[in-house]
Biopython code that builds the backbone (N, CA, C, O; Angstrom):
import numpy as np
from Bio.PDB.StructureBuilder import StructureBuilder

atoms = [
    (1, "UNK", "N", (0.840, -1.180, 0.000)),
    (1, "UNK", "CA", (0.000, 0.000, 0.000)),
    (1, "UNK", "C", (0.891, 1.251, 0.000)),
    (1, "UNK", "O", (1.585, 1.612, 0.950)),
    (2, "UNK", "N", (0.784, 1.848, -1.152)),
    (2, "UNK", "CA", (1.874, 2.782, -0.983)),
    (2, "UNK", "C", (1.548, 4.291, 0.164)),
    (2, "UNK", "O", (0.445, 4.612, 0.607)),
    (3, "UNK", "N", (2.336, 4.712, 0.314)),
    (3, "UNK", "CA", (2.400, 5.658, 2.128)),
    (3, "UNK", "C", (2.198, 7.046, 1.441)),
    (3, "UNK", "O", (2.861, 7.104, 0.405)),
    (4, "UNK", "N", (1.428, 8.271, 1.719)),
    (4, "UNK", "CA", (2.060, 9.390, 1.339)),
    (4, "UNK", "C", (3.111, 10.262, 1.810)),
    (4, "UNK", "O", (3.517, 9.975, 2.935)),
    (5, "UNK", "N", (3.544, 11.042, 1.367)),
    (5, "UNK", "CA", (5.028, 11.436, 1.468)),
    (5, "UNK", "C", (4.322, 13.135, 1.994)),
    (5, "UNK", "O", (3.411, 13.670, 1.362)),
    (6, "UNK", "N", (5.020, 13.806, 3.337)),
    (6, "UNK", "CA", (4.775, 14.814, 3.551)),
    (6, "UNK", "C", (6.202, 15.914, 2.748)),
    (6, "UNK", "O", (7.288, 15.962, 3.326)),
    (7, "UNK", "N", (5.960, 16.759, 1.325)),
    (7, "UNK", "CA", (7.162, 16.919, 1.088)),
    (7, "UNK", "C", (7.037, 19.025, 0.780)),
    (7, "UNK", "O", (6.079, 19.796, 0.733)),
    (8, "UNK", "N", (8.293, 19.181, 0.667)),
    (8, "UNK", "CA", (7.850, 20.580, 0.490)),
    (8, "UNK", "C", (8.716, 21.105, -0.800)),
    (8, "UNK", "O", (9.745, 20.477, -1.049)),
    (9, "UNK", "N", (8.480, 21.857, -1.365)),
    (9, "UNK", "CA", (9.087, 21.890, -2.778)),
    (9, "UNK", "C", (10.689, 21.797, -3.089)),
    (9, "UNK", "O", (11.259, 21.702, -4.176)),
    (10, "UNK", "N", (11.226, 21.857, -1.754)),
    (10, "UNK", "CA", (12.750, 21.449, -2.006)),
    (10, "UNK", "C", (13.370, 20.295, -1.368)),
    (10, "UNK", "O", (14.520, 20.224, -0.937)),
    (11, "UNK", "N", (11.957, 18.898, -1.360)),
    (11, "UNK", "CA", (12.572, 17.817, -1.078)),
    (11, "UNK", "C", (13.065, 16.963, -2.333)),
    (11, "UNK", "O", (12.558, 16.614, -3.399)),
    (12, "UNK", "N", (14.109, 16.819, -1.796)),
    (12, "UNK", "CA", (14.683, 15.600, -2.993)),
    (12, "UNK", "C", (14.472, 14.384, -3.057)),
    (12, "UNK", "O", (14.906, 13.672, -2.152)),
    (13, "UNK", "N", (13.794, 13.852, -4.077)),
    (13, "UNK", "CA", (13.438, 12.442, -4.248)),
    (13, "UNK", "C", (14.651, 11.382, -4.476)),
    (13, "UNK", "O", (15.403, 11.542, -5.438)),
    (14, "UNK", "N", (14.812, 10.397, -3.660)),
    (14, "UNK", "CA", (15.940, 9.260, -3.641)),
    (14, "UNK", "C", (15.989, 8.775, -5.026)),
    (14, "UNK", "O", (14.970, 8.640, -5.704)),
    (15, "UNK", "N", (17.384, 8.466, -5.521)),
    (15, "UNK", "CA", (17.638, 7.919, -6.806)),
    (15, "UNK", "C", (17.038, 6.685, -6.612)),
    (15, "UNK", "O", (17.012, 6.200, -5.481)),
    (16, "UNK", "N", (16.493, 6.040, -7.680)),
    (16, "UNK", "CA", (16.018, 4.814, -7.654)),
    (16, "UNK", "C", (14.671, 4.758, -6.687)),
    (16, "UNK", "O", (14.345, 3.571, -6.646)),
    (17, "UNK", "N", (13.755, 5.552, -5.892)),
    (17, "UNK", "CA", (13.063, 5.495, -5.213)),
    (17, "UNK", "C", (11.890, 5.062, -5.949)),
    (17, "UNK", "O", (11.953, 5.886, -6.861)),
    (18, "UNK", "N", (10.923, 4.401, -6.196)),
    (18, "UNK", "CA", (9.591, 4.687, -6.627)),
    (18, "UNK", "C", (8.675, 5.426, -6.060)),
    (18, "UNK", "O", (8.178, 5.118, -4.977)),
    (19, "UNK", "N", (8.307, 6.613, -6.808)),
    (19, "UNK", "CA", (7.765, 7.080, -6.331)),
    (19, "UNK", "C", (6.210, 7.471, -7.096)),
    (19, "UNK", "O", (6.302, 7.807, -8.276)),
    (20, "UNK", "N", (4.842, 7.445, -6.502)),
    (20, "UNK", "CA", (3.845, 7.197, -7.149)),
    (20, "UNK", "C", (3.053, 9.194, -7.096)),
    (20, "UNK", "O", (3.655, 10.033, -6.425)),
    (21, "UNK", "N", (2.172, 9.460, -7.627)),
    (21, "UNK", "CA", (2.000, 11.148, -7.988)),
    (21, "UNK", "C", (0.597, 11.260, -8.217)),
    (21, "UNK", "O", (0.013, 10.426, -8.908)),
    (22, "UNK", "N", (0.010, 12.228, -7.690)),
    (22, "UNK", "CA", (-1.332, 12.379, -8.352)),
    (22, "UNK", "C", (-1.575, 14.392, -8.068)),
    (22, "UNK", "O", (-1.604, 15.094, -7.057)),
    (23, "UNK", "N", (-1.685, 14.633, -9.349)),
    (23, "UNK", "CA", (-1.347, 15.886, -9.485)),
    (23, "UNK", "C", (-3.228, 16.569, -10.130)),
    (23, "UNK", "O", (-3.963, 15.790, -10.736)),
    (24, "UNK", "N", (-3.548, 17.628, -9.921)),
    (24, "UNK", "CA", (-4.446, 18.335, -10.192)),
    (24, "UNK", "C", (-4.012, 19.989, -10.940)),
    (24, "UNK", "O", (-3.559, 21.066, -10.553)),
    (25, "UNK", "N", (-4.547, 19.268, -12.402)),
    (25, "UNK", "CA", (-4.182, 20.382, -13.057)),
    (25, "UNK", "C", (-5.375, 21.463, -13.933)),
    (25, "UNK", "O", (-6.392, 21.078, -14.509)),
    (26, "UNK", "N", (-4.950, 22.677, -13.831)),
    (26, "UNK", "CA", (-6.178, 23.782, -14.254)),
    (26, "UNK", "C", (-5.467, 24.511, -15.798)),
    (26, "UNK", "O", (-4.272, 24.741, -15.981)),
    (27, "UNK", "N", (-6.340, 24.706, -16.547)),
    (27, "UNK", "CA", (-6.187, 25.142, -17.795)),
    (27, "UNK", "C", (-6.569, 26.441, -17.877)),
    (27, "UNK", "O", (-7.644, 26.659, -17.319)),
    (28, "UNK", "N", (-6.047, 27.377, -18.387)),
    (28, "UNK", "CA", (-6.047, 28.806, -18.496)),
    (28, "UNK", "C", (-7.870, 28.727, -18.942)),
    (28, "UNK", "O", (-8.601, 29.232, -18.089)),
    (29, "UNK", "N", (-8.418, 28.268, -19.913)),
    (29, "UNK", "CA", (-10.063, 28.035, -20.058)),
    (29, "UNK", "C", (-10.400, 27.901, -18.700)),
    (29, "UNK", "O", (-11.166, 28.820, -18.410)),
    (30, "UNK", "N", (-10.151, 27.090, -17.628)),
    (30, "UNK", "CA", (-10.388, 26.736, -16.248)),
    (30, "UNK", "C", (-10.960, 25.439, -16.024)),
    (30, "UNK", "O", (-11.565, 25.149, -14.991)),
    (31, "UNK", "N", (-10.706, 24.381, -17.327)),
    (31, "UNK", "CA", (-10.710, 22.683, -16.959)),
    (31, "UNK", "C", (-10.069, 22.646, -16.041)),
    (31, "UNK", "O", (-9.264, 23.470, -15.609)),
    (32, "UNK", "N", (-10.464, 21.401, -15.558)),
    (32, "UNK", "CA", (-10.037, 20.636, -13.976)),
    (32, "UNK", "C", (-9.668, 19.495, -14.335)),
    (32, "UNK", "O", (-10.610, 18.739, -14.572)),
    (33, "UNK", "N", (-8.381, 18.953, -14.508)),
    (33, "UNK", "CA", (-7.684, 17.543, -15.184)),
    (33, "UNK", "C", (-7.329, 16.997, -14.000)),
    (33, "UNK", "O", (-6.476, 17.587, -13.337)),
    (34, "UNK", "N", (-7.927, 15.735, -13.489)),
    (34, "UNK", "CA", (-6.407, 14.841, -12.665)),
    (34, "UNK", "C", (-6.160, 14.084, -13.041)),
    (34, "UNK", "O", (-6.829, 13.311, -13.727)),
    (35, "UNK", "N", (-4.939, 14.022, -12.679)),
    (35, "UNK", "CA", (-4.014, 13.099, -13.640)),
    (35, "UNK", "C", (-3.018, 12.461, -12.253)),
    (35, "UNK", "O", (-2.865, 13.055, -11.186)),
    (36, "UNK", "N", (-2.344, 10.931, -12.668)),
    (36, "UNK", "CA", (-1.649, 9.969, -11.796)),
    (36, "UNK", "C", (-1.003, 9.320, -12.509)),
    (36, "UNK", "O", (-1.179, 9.088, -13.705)),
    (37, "UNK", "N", (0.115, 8.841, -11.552)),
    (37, "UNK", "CA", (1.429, 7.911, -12.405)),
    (37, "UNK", "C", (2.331, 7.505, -11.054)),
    (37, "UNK", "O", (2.280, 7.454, -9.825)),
    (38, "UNK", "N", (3.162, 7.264, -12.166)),
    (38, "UNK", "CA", (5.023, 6.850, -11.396)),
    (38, "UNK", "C", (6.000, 7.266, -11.871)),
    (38, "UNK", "O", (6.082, 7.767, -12.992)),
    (39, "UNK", "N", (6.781, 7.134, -11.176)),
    (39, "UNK", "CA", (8.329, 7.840, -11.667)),
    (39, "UNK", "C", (9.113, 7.429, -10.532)),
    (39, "UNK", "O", (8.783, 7.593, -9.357)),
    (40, "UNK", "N", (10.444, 6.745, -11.055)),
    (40, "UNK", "CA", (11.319, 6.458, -10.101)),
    (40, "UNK", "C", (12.366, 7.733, -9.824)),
    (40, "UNK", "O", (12.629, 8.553, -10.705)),
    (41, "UNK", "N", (12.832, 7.775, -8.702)),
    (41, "UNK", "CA", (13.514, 9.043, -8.386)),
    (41, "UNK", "C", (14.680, 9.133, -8.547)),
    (41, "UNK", "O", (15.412, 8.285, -8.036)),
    (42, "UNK", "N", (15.283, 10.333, -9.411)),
    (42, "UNK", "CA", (16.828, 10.349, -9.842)),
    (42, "UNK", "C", (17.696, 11.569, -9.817)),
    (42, "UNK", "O", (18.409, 12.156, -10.631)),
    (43, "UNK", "N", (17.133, 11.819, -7.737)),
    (43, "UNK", "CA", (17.814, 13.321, -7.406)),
    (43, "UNK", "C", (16.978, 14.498, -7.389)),
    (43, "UNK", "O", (17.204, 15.408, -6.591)),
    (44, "UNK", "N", (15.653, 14.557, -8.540)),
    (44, "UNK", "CA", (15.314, 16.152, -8.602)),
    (44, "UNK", "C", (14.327, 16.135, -7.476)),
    (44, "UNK", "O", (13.802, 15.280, -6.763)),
    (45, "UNK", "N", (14.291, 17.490, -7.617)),
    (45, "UNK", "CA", (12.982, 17.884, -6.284)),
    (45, "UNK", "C", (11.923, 18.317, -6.464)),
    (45, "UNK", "O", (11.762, 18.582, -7.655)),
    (46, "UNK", "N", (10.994, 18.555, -5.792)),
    (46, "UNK", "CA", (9.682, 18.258, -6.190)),
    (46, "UNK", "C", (9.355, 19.256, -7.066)),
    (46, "UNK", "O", (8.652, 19.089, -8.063)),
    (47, "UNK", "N", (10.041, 20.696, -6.584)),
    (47, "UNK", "CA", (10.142, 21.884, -7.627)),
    (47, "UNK", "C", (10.191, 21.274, -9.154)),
    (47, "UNK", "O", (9.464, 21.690, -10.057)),
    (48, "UNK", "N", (11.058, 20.336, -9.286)),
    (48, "UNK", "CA", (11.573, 20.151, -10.523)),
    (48, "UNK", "C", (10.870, 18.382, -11.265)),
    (48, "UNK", "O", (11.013, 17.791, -12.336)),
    (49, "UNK", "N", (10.295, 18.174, -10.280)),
    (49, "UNK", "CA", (9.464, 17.083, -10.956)),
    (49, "UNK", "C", (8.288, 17.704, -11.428)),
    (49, "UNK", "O", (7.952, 17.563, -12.604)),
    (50, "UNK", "N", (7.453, 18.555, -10.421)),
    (50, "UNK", "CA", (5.819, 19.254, -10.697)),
    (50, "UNK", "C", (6.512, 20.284, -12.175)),
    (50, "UNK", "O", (5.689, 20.092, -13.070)),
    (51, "UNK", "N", (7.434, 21.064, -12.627)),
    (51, "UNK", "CA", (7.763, 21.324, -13.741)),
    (51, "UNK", "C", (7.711, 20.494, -14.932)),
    (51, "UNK", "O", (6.936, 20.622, -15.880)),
    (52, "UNK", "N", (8.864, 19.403, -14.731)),
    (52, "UNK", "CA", (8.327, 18.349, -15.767)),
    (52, "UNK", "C", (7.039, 18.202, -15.891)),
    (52, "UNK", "O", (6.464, 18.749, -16.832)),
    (53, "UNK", "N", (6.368, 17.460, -14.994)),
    (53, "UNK", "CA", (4.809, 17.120, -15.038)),
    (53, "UNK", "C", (4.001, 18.165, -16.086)),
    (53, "UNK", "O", (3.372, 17.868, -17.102)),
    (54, "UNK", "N", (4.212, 19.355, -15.548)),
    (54, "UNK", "CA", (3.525, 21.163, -16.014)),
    (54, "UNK", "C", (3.967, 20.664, -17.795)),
    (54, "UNK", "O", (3.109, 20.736, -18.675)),
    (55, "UNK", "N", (5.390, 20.183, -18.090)),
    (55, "UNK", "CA", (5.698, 20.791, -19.558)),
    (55, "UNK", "C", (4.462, 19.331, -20.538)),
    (55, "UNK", "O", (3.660, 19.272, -21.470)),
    (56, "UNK", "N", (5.093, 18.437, -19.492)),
    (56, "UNK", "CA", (4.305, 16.914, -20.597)),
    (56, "UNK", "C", (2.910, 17.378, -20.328)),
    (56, "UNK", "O", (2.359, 17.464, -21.426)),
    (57, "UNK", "N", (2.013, 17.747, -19.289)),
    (57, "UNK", "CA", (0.892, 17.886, -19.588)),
    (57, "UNK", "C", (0.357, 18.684, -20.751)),
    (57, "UNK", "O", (-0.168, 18.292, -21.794)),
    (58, "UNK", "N", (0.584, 19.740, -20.373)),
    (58, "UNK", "CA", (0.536, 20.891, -21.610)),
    (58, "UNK", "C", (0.794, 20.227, -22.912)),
    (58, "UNK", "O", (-0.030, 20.225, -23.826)),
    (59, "UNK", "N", (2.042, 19.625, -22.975)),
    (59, "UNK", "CA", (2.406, 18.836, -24.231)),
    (59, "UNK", "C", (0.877, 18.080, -24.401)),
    (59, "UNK", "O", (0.065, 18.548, -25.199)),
    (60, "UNK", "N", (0.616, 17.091, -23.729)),
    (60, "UNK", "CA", (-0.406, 16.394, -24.080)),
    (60, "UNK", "C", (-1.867, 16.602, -24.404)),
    (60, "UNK", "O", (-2.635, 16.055, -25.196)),
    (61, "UNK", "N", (-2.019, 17.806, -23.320)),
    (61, "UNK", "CA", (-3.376, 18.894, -24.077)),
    (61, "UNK", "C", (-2.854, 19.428, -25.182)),
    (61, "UNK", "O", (-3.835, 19.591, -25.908)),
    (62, "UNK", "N", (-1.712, 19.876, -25.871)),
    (62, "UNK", "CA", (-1.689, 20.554, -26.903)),
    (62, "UNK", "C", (-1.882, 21.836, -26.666)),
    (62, "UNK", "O", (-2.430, 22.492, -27.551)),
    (63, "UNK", "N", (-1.394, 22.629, -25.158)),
    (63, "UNK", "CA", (-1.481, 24.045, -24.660)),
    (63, "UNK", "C", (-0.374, 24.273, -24.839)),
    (63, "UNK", "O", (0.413, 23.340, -24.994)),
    (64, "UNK", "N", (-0.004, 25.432, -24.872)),
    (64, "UNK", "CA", (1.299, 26.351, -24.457)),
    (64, "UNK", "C", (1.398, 26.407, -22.508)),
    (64, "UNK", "O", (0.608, 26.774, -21.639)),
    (65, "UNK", "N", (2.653, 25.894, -22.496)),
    (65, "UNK", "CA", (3.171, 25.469, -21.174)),
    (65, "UNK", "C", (2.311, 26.700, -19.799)),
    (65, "UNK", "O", (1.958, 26.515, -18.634)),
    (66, "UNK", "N", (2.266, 28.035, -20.830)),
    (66, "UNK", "CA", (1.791, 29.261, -19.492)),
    (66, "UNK", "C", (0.242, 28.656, -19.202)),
    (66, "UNK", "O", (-0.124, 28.768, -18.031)),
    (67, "UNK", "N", (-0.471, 28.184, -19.906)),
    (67, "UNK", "CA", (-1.927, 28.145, -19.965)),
    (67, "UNK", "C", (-2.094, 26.612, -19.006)),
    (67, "UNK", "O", (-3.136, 25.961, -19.081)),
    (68, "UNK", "N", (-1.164, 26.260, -18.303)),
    (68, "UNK", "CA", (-1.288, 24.862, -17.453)),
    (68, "UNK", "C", (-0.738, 24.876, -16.182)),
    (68, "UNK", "O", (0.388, 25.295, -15.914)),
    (69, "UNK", "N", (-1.537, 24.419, -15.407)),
    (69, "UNK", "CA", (-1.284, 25.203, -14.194)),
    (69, "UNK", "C", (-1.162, 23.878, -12.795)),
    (69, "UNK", "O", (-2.253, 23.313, -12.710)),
    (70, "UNK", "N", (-0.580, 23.560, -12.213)),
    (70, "UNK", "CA", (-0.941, 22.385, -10.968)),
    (70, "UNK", "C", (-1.467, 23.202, -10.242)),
    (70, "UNK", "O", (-1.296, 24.405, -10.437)),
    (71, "UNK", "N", (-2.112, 22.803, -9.392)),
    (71, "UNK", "CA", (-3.023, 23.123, -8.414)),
    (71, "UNK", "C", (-2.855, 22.942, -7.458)),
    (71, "UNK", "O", (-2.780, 23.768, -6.549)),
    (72, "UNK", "N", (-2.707, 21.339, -7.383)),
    (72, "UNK", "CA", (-2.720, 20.898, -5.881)),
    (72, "UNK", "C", (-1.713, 19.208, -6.775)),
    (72, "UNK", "O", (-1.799, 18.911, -7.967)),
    (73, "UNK", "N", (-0.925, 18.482, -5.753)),
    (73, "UNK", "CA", (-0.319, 17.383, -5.576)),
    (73, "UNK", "C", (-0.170, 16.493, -4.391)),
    (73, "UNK", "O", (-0.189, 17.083, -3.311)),
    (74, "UNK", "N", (-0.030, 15.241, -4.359)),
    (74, "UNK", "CA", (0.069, 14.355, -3.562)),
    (74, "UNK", "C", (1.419, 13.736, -4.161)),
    (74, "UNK", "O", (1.709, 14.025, -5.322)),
    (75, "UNK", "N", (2.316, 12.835, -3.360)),
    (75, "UNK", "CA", (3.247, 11.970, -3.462)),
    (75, "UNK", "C", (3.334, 10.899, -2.713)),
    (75, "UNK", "O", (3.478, 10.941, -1.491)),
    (76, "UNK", "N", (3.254, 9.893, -3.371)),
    (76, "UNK", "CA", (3.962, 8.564, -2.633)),
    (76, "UNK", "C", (4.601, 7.560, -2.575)),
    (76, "UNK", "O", (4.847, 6.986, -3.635)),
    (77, "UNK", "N", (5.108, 6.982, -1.264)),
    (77, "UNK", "CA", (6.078, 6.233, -1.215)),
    (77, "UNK", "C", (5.798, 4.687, -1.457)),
    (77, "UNK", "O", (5.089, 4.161, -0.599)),
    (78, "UNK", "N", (6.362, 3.672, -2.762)),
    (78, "UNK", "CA", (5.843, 2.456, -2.992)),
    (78, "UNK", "C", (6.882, 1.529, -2.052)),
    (78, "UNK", "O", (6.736, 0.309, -1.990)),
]
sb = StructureBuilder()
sb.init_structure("model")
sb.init_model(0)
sb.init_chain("A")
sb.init_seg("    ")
for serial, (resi, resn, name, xyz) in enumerate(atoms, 1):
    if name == "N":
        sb.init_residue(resn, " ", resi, " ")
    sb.init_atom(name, np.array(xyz, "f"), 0.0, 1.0, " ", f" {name:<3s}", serial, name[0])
structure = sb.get_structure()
């Protein structure tokens, strides 16, 4: 059962960690997307994972990166 992780934007995720995500994202229109996954951890911090997340979403709506927004996130530990 994976655990949630209490983290603050300059925690660093363990290399090799699995780590599981469920992110809430808002569109400049003002859709409400959530979206979930995994990603094993290889150093960056949460600053810099919720970025990634921000560019592929956008990528995947087909927005320009400003018009995508997180909202709110969860993290956890598998």
């Amino acid at each position: 059962m994976p655990k949630p992780m209490t983290v603050t934007p300059n925690t660093r995720f363990e290399t090799g960690a699995r780590i599981g995500w469920d992110i809430d994202i808002v569109t400049a229109a003002g859709a409400q997307i959530p979206a979930s996954g995994e990603l094993v951890g290889c150093g960056q911090t949460v600053r810099e994972v919720l970025a990634d997340l921000r560019v592929k979403a956008a990528r995947q709506l087909g927005l320009p990166n400003k018009q995508v927004e997180i909202t709110g996130y969860q993290f956890y530990r598998h």
